[in-house]
N, C-alpha and C positions, 0 to 999 in steps of 0.2 A: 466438469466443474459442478459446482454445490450448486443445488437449487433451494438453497436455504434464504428467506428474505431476510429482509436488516429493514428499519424503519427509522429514523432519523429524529431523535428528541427534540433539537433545534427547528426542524424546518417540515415534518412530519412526510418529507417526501419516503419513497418506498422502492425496493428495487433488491435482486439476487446480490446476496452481501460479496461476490467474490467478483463483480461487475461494477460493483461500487467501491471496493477498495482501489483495483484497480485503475479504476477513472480517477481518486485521488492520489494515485502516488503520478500518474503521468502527469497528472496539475501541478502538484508539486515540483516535478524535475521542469515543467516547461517557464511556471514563475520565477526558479527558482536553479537555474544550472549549475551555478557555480557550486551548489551543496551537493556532497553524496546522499543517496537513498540508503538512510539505516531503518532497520525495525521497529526501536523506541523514538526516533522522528517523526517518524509513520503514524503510529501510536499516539503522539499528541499531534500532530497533522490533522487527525481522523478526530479528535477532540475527546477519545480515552475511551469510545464506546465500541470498539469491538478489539480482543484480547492478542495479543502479541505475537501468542502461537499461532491463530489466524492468518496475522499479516505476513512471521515468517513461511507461511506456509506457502501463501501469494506469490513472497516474493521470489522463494525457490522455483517455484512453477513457472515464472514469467519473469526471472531477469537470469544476468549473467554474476555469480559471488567472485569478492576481490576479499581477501584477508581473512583474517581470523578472531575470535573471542569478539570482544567491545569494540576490535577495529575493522568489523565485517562492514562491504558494503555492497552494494546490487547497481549494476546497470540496467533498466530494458530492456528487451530483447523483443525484436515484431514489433516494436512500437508504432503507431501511424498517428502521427501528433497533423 
């Protein structure tokens, strides 16, 4: 994983960006189950501050893909909610 940090405009918290996306998308599915986990949900999820190809990137590494083009979607995978 990236040891790259991310630092938070909103709330100036700080933490390895790819340890922080992934905490918001598992918030997201646990608020929120009846929704699929897409990429550009993600994306404004995360409030537009870190880039698409990022998150797909996440999400390849740590979920499961269902479909294709605009109708792609990811389950988790390992989760421990």
């Amino acid at each position: 994983m990236s040891k790259k940090t991310f630092l938070c405009k909103k709330c100036s918290h700080s933490g390895f960006v790819n340890d922080i996306i992934l905490n918001n998308i598992k918030d997201y599915s646990i608020l929120f189950p009846e929704r699929k986990i897409k990429t550009l949900d993600m994306y404004e999820w995360i409030g537009k501050q870190v880039s698409t190809a990022i998150i797909h990137r996440i999400l390849q590494k740590n979920s499961k893909r269902f479909g294709n083009g605009r109708a792609t979607y990811y389950e988790l995978i390992n989760s421990y909610f």
